[in-house]
C-alpha positions as CSV (number, residue, x, y, z in Angstrom):
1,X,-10.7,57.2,38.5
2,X,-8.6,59.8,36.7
3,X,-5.9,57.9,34.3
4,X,-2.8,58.6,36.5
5,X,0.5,60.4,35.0
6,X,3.4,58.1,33.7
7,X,5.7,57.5,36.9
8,X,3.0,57.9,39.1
9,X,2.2,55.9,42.1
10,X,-0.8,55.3,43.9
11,X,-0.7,53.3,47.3
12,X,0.8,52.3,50.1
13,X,4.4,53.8,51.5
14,X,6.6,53.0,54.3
15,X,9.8,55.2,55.1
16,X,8.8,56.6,51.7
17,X,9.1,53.2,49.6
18,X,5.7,51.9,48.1
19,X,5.4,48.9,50.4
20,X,2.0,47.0,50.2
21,X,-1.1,47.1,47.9
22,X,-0.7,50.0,45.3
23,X,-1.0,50.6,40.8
24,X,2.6,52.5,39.2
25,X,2.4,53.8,35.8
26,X,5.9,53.1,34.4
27,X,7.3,56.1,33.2
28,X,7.8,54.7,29.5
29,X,4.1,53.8,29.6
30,X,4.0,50.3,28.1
31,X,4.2,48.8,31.4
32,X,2.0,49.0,34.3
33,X,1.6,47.2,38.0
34,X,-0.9,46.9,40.5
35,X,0.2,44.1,43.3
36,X,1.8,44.0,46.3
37,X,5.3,45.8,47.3
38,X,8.3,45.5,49.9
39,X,10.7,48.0,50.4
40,X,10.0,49.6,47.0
41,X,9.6,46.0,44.7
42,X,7.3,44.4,43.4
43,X,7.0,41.4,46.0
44,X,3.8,39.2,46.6
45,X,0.9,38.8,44.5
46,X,0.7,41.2,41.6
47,X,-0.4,41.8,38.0
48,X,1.8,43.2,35.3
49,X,-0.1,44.7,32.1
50,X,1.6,45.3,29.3
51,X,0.1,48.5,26.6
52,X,-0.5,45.8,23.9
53,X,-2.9,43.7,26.2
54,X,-0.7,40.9,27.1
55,X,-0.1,40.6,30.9
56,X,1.5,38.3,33.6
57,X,-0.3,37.4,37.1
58,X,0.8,35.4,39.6
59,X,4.0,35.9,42.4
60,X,6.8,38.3,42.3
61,X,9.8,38.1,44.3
62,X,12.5,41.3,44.9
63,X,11.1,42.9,41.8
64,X,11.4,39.9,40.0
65,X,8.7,37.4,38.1
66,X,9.2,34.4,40.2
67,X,6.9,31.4,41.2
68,X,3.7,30.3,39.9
69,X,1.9,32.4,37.5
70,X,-0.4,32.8,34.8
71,X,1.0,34.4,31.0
72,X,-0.5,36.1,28.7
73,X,0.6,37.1,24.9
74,X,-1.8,39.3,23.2
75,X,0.1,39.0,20.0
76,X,-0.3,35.0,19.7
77,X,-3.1,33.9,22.0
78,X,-1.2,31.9,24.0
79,X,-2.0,31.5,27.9
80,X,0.7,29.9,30.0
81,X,0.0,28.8,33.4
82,X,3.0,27.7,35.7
83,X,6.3,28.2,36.8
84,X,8.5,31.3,36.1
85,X,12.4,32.2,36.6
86,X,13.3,35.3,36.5
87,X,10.1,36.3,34.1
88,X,11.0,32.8,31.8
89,X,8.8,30.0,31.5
90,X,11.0,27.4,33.7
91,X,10.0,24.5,35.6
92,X,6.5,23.0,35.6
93,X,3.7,24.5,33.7
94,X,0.9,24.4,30.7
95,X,1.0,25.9,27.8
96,X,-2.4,26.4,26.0
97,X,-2.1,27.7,22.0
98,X,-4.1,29.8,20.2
99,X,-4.2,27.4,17.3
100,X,-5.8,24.2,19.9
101,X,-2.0,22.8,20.5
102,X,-1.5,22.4,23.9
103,X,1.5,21.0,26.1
104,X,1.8,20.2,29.4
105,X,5.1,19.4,30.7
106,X,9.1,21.0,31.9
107,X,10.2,24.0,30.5
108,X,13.8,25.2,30.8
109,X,14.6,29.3,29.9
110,X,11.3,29.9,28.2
111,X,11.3,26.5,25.9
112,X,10.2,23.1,25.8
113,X,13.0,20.9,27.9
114,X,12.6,17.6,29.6
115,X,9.5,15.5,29.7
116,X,5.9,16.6,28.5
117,X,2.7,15.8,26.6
118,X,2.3,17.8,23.5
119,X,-1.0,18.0,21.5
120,X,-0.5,19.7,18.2
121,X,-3.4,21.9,16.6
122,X,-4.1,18.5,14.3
123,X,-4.6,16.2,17.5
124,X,-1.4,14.5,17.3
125,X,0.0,13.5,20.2
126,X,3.6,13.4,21.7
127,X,4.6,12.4,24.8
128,X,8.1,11.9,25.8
129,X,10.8,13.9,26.1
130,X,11.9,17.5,24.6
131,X,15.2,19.6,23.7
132,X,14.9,23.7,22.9
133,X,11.2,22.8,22.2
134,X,11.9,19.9,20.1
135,X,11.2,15.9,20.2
136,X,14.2,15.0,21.0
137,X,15.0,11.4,23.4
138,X,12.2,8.6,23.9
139,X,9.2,9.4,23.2
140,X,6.1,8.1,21.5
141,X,3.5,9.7,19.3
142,X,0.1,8.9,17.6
143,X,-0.5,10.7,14.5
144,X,-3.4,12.1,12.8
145,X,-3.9,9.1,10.3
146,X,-3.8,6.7,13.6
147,X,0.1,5.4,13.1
148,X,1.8,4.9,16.4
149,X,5.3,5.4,17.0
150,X,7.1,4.7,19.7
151,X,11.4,4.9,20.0
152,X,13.8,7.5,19.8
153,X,13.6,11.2,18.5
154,X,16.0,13.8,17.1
155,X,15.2,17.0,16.7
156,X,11.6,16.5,15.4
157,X,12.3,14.0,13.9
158,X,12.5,10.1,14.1
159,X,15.9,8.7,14.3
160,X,17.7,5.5,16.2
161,X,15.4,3.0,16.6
162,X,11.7,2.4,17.0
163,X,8.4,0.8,16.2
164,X,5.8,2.3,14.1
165,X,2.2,0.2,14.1
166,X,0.3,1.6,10.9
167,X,-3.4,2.2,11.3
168,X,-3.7,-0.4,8.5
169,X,-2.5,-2.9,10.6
170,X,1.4,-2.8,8.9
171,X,4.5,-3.0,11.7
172,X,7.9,-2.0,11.3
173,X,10.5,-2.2,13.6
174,X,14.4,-1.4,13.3
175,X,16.4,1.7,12.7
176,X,15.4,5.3,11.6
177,X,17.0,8.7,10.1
178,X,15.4,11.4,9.1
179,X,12.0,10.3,9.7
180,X,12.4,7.3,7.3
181,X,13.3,3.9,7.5
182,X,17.0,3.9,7.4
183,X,19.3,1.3,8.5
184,X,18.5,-2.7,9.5
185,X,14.7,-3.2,9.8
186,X,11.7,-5.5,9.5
187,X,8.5,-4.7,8.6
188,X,5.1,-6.7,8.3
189,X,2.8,-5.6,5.8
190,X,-0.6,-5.8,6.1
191,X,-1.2,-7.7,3.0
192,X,1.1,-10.3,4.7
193,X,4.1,-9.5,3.2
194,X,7.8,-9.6,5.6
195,X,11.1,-8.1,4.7
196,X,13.8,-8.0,7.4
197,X,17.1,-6.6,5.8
198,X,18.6,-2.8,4.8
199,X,17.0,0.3,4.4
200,X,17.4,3.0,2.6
201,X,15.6,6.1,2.8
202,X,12.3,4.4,3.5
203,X,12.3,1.8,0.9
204,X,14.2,-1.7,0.7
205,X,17.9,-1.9,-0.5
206,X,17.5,-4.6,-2.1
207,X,13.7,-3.3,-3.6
208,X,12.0,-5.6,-6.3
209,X,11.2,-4.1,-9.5
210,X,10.2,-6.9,-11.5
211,X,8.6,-10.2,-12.0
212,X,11.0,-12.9,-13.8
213,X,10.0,-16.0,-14.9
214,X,12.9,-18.4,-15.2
215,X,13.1,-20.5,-18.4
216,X,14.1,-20.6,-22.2
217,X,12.3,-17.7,-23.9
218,X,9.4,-20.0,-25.4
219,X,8.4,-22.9,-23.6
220,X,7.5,-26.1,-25.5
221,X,5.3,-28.7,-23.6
222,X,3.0,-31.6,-25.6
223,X,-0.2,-31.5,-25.6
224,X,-1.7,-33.0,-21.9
225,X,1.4,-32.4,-20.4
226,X,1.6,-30.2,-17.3
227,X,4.6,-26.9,-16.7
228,X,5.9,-25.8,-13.5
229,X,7.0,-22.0,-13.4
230,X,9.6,-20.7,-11.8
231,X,9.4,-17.2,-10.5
232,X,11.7,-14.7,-9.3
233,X,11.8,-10.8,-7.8
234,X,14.8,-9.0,-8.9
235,X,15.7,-5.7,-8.3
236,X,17.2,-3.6,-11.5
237,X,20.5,-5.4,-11.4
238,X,18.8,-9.2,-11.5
239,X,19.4,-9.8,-8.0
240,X,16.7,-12.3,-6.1
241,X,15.3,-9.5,-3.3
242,X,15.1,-10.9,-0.1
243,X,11.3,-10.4,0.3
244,X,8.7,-13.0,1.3
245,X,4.4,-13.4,1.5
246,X,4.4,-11.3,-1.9
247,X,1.9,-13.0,-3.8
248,X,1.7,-13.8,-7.9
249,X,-0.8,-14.7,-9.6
250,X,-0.5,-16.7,-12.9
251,X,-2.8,-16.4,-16.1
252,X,-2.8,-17.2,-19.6
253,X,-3.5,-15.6,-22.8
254,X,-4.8,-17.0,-25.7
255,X,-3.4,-15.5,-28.7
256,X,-3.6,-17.4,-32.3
257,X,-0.6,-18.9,-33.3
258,X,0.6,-16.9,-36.6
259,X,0.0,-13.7,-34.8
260,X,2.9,-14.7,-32.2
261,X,6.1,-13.0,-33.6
262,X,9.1,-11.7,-31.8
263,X,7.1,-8.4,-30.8
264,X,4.9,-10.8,-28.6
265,X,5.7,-8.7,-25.8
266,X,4.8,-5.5,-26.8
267,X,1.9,-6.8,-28.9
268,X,0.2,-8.4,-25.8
269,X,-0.2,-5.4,-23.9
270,X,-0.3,-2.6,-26.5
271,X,-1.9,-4.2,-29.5
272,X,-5.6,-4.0,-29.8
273,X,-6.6,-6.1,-32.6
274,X,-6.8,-9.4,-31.4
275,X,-8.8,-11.0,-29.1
276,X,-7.5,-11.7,-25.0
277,X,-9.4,-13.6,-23.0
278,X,-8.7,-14.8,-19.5
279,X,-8.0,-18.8,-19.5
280,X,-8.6,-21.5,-16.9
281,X,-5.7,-23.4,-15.5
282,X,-5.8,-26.1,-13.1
283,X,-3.5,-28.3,-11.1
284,X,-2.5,-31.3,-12.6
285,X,-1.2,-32.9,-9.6
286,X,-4.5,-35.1,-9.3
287,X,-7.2,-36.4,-12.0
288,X,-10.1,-35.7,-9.7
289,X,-9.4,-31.8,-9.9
290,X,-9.0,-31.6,-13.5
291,X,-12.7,-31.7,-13.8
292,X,-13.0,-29.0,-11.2
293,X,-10.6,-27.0,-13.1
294,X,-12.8,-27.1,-16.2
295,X,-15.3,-24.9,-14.1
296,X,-12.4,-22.2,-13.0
297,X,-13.3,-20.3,-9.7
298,X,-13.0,-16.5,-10.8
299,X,-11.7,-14.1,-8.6
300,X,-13.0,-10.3,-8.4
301,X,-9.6,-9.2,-10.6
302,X,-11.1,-11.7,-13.4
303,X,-8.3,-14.3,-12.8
304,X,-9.2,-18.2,-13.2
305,X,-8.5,-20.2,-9.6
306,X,-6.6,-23.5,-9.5
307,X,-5.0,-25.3,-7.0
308,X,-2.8,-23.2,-4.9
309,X,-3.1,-21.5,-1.3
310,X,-3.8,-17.3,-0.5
311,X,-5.8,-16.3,2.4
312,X,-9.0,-14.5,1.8
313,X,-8.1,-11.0,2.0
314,X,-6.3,-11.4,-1.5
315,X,-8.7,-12.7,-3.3
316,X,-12.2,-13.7,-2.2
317,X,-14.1,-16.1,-4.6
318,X,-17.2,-14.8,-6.6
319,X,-19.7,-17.1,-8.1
320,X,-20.8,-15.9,-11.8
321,X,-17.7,-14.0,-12.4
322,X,-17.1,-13.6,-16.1
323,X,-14.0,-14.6,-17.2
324,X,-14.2,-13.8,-20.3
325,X,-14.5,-10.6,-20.0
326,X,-17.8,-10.3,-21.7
327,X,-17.6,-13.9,-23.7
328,X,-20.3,-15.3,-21.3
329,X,-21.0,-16.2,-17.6
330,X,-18.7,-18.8,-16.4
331,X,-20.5,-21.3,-13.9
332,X,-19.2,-21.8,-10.5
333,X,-18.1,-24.4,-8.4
334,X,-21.0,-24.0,-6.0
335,X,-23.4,-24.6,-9.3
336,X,-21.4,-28.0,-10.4
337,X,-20.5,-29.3,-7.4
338,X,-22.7,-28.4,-4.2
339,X,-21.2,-30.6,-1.9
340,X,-17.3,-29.7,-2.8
341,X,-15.3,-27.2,-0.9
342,X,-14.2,-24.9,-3.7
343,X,-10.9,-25.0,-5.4
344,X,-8.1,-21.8,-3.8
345,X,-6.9,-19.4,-6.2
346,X,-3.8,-19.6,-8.6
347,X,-2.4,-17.0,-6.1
348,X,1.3,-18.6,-4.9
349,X,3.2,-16.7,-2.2
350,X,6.2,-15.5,-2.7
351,X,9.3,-16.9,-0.3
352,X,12.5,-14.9,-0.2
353,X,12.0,-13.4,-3.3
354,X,11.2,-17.1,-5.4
355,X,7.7,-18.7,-6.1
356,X,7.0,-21.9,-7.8
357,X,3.4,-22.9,-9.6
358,X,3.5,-26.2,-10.0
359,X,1.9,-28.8,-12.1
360,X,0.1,-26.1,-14.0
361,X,-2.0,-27.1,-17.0
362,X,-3.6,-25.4,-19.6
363,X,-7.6,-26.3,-19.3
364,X,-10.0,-27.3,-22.5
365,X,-10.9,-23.4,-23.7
366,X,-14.6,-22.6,-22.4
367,X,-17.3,-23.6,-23.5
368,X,-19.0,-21.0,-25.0
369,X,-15.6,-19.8,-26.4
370,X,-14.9,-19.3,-30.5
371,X,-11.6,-21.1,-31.0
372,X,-9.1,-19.3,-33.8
373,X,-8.6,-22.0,-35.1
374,X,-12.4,-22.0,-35.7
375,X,-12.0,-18.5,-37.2
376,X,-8.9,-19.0,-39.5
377,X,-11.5,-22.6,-40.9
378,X,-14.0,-20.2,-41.8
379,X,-12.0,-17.8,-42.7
380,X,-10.3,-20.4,-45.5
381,X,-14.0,-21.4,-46.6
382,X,-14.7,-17.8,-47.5
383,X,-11.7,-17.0,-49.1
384,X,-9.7,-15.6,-47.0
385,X,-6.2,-15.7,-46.2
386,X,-4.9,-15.1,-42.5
387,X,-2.6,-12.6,-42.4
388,X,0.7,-12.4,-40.0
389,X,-0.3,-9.4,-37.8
390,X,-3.9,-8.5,-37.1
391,X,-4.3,-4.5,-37.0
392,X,-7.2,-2.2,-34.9
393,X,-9.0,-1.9,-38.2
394,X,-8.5,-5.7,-39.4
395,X,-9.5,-7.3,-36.3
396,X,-12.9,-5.1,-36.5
397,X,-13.3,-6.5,-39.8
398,X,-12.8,-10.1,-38.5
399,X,-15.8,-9.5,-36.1
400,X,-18.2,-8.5,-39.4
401,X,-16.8,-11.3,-41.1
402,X,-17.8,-13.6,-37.6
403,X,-21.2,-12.3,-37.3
404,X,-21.9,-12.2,-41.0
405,X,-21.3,-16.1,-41.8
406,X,-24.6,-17.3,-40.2
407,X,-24.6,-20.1,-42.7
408,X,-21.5,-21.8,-41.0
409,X,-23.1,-20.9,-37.5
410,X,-24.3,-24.0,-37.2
411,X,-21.1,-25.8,-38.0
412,X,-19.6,-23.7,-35.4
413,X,-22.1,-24.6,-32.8
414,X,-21.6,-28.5,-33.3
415,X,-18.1,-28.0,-32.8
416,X,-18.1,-25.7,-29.8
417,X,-20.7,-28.9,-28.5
418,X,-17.7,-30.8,-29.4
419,X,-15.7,-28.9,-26.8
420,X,-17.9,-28.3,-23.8
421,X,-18.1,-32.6,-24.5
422,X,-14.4,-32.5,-24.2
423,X,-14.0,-30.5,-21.1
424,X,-16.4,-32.6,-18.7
425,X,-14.7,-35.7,-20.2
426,X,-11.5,-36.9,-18.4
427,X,-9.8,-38.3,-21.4
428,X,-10.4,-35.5,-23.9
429,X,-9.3,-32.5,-20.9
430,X,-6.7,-31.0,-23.1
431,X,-6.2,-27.5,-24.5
432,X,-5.5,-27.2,-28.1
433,X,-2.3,-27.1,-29.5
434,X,-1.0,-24.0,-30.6
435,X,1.3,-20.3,-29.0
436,X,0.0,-19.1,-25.6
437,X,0.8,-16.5,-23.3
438,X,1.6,-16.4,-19.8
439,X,1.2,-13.7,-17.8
440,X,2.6,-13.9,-13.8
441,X,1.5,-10.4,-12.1
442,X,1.6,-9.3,-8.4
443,X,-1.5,-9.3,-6.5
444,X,-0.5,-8.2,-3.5
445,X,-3.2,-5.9,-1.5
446,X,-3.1,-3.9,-0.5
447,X,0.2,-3.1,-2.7
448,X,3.9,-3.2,-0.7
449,X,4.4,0.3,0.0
450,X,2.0,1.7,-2.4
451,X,4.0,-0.1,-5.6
452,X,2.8,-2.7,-7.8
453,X,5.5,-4.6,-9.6
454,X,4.9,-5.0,-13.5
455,X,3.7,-7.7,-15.2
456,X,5.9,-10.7,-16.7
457,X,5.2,-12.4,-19.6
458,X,6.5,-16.0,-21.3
459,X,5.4,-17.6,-24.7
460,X,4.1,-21.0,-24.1
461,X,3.9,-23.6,-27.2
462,X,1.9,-26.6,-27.0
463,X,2.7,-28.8,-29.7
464,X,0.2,-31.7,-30.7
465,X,0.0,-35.3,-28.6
466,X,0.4,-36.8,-32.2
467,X,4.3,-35.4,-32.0
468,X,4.5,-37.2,-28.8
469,X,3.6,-40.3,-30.3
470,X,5.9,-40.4,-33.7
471,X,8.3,-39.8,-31.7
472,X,7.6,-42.9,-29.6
473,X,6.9,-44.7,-32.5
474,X,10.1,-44.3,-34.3
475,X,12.1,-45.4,-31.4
C-alpha cells in the first residue's frame, strides 16, 4: 500500500465526514489514526501512532482519548494500561516501567493520586496511598534489606507516626520526620536493649557516650575483701541516659605496681611495654563459687565469667578459651566440675542507664601465670633495679632477661606450684596485693545503633591482709 499524502484520508464517509473504519495522515505528520469515526471524530475503537513509535489504543469519544486504553512511550518504555481523561492517565489503571517498577493503583491528571501498590525497580514495595505521585497518607512498605514499615507518609518520606520491624529483629515505634526517628519513640533492639524517650534525628536525645564508673579515683580494698562497682551511662554533659538492657562487662588488668603513675590511663591502652593479661573474677557472695571462680569460664571476646546473668546471644561460653591471651590454655568448668551447671558471665545489664557488679573479687592469678612480683625478685638477684616506666624497647629486654635466667627457673616453678596450691585452696583464694586495673566496656551485640561506647577504666589497690590486722591489733 502506497504511503498516503499528509492530510490524507482513506475510509469510510457519510454526508462527506469520515464516519466509520478508515487511516488519516495528519497533516503535520507526527500523528496518525486508523479507528473508528462519527460525524468526522475519532469515536469508537481506534489506534493513535505517534512518528517516534509511541502510540495509544483503546476508546475514543468525540475526538477525544476517553475510556480504557493501552499507552505507549517510546522514549521511556513505559506501557500503561487503563483509564484515560481527556488523553491523561486518570482513574484506574497499571503502569508497567521500563526499569521493572510497576504500580497498580488510582491516577488523577496523569500522576499517581489515591490508593495503589507500587513496586520499585529494587523490589520494594509500597502500598498505601499517593499525592502527585508521591507517598503521601497511610501506607506501608517493605524494603530491599527486609525492614517493614508501616504508618504515615509525607511526600516520600516517613513522617507522623509509625512502626518499623527491622529484618534483624529491632522494633521501633513512635514519631517520625524526615525519614528518621524524630519526636517521642521506643525502640527494642535486637540485642535486647529498650529506650522509650526523645528523638532527635534518628538517634536518642539523651544518647550515651560513655561508661562511668562511680567512685574515688583509686579504689583501696584489703586483701580478701570483695568491691561492688557502680556504673553509669552519661551522655557528654554527665547526665544518666535513660537507656536499659545495655550490657557491661567487667575485667581486670594486671599491671605491676611501680608502673601505675598518674598516666595510668593513657598508659593502659596505648603503652606497649608491659604485660596485660585478662584476669579472673568471681562472685564473692558465696564460698562454694569461689572455687569455681578459680577456673574462670571464658567468653569468645577473651573475658573471664563470674557470677552474673546475660542471655546467650551476648556471650556464649567456650571451653579452652585462652585467657591469657597466649599465657596458656585455661581449663574449663566442664573439665573441673562435670556435674556443675556452669558459672554466667560477668556481663550485668544495664537498667535506666545504671548497672551494679556486685561482690566482685579479684581471683588467685592463674596458674601458669609469672607474677611481677616474681620478675622484679629476679630481677633484684641479678642486679637489677626496676625502673618507674617500662618502655617498648625495655620491656623486650625484660623478656631476654626472663628467658635467660634458667638457673632461677626452678625457683620460679616451685613458687608458681605455690600458687596453683593457693587457688584450689579456700583459705589461701586471694589475689596478691598490689595496683590493678579495671576495665567496664559495652558488650552489647549486636552494637545499639551501630555504636559502641568506649571503654572505662578505674585503679584498684589492694593493700596486704597484714594492714588489716595492725590495724585491729592496735585497737
Amino acid at each position: 500500500m502506497a504511503a498516503m499524502r499528509p492530510g490524507s484520508y482513506s475510509g469510510g464517509l457519510r454526508m462527506r465526514r469520515r464516519d466509520g473504519y478508515g487511516l488519516y495522515v495528519y497533516p503535520n505528520t507526527f500523528f496518525q489514526y486508523e479507528g473508528e469515526w462519527k460525524q468526522g471524530k475519532k469515536h469508537g475503537h481506534g489506534k493513535l501512532l505517534f512518528k517516534d513509535g509511541s502510540y495509544y489504543e483503546g476508546e475514543f469519544v468525540d475526538g477525544e482519548i476517553l475510556g480504557n486504553g493501552l499507552r505507549y512511550w517510546a522514549s521511556s518504555g513505559n506501557t500503561y494500561s487503563g483509564q484515560f481523561m481527556l488523553g491523561e492517565l486518570h482513574g484506574h489503571g497499571v503502569m508497567q516501567y521500563r526499569d521493572g517498577g510497576k504500580y497498580e493503583g488510582e491516577f488523577f491528571c496523569g500522576m499517581r493520586e489515591g490508593y495503589g501498590l507500587l513496586v520499585d525497580r529494587e523490589g520494594q514495595i509500597y502500598q498505601g496511598s499517593f499525592h502527585k505521585n508521591k507517598k503521601h497518607g497511610g501506607g506501608k512498605m517493605t524494603f530491599k534489606n527486609g525492614d517493614k514499615y508501616e504508618g504515615d507518609w509525607i511526600l516520600d518520606q516517613r513522617q507522623g507516626h509509625g512502626e518499623l520491624h527491622c529484618a534483624d529483629g529491632s522494633i521501633y515505634e513512635g514519631q517520625w520526620r524526615n525519614d528518621m526517628f524524630n519526636g517521642q519513640g521506643t525502640i527494642i533492639h535486637c540485642s535486647g536493649v529498650i529506650y522509650d524517650g526523645l528523638w532527635i534525628n534518628g538517634y536518642p536525645a539523651a544518647q550515651a557516650k560513655k561508661i562511668v564508673i562511680l567512685g574515688p579515683e583509686v579504689i583501696d580494698i584489703i586483701q580478701g575483701s570483695s568491691i561492688t562497682l557502680h556504673v553509669q551511662l552519661q551522655n557528654e554533659e554527665g547526665e544518666v541516659c535513660e537507656c536499659t538492657d545495655m550490657f557491661t562487662d567487667i575485667l581486670c588488668h594486671i599491671r605491676p605496681a611501680e608502673q601505675v603513675s598518674g598516666f595510668w590511663l593513657v598508659q593502659v591502652m596505648q603503652e606497649s611495654g608491659f604485660e596485660c593479661i585478662s584476669y579472673p573474677l568471681m562472685d564473692a557472695i558465696s564460698e562454694s563459687q569461689k572455687l569455681k571462680a578459680a577456673f574462670p569460664i571464658v567468653s569468645k571476646s577473651g573475658f573471664a565469667l563470674a557470677d552474673l546473668s546475660i542471655p546467650e546471644r551476648v556471650i556464649e561460653p567456650e571451653s579452652g578459651s585462652d585467657t591469657m591471651h597466649g599465657a596458656g590454655d585455661a581449663p574449663s568448668n566442664q573439665d573441673v566440675f562435670e556435674d556443675e551447671h556452669p558459672c554466667p558471665p560477668t556481663s550485668q545489664r544495664v537498667e535506666h542507664g545504671c548497672a551494679i557488679f556486685r561482690n566482685i573479687l579479684l581471683a588467685p592469678p592463674p596458674a601458669n601465670y609469672l607474677p611481677f612480683l616474681l620478675v622484679d625478685e629476679v630481677s633484684k638477684k641479678g642486679g637489677r633495679k626496676p625502673s618507674g616506666r617500662i618502655s617498648a624497647e625495655k620491656a623486650e629486654k625484660m623478656t631476654v632477661l626472663q628467658e635467660k635466667i634458667g638457673d632461677s627457673r626452678s625457683e620460679m616453678t616451685s613458687k608458681r606450684h605455690e600458687l596453683k596450691n593457693d587457688q584450689c585452696s579456700m583459705k589461701n583464694c586471694s589475689v596478691l596485693p598490689g595496683k590493678y586495673v579495671l576495665m567496664v566496656h559495652e558488650v552489647t551485640m549486636p552494637p545499639f545503633l551501630g555504636q559502641t561506647l568506649p571503654p572505662a577504666f578505674k585503679l584498684l589497690r589492694v593493700l596486704p591482709e597484714k594492714i588489716k590486722n595492725k590495724k585491729a591489733t592496735s585497737k
